[in-house]
N, C-alpha and C positions, 0 to 999 in steps of 0.2 A: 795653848790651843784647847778647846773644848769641842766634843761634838754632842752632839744635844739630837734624839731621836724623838718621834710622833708616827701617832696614828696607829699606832694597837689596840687592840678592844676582845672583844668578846663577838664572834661572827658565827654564823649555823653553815653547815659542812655546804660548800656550793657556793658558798658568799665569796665577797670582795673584800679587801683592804687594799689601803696604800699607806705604807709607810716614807717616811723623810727623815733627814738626817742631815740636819746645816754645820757646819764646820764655821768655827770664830778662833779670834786670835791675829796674835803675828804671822801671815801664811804668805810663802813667796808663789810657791805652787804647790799642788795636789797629782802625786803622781795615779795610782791608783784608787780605787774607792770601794768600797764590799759591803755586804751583806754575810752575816753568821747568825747562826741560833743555836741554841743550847737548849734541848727538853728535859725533864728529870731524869735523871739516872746517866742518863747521857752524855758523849762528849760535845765540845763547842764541834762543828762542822759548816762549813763553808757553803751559803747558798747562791749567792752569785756574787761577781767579782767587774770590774770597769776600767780597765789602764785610761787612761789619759791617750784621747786620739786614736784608744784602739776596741778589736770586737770584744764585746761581753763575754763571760763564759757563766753555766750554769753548771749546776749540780745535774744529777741525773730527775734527781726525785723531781725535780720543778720544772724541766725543760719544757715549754709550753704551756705554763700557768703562768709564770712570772716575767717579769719583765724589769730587769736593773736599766735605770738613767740615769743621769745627771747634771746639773746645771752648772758648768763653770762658772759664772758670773754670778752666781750667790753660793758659792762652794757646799753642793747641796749634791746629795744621793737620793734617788729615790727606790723606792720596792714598790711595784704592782703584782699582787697578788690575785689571780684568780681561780675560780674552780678548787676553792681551800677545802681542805681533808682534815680530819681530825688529828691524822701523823704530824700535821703540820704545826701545831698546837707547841709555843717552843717560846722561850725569850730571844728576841732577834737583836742584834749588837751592829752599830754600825761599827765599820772599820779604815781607817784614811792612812796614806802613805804620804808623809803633809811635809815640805821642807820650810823652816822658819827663816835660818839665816846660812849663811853660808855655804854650800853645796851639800849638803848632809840631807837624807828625809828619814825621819823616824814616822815609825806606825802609833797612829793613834786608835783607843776605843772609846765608842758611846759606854752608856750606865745601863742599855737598854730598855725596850718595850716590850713587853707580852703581847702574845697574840695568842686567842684562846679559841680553837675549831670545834663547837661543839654537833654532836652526832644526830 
């Protein structure tokens, strides 16, 4: 299984992105689906999060800018990002609870994208 992330860049504080994150492979299903980022110095921490068939959940710092989706039918996560801050400025990692074969789902990660919030 691979996940494979887009759409990072360099944005000025107020701007937009949208990130994605397609999922390939042997894939029976995808339980849950997420969003992390990691800024310098920093630990990985959890930005939003997608069960399968169920509510999102956010972190605090984002509740109301962002917006996690997902497309089952092309095993694909999205990040909408708005009203970006320069705190925001982080390598963001996608993250999948993916089952291949047999009852088991292990977590997979993207290699990530940067998103760079400048002031």
């Amino acid at each position: 299984v691979q996940l494979v992330e887009s759409g990072g860049g360099l944005v000025q504080a107020g701007g937009s992105l949208k990130l994605s994150c397609a999922a390939s492979g042997t894939i029976i299903s995808i339980n849950a689906m997420g969003w992390y980022r990691q800024a310098p110095g920093k630990q990985r921490e959890l930005v939003a999060s997608i069960p399968s068939g169920r509510s999102a959940n956010y972190a605090d710092s984002v509740k109301g800018r962002f917006t996690i989706s997902r497309d089952n039918a092309k095993n694909t996560v999205y990040l909408q990002m708005n009203s970006l801050k320069p705190e925001d400025t982080a390598v963001y990692y996608c993250n999948a609870n993916i089952r291949q074969y047999g009852s088991i789902y292990m977590n997979y990660w993207g290699k990530g994208t940067l998103v760079t919030v400048s002031s």
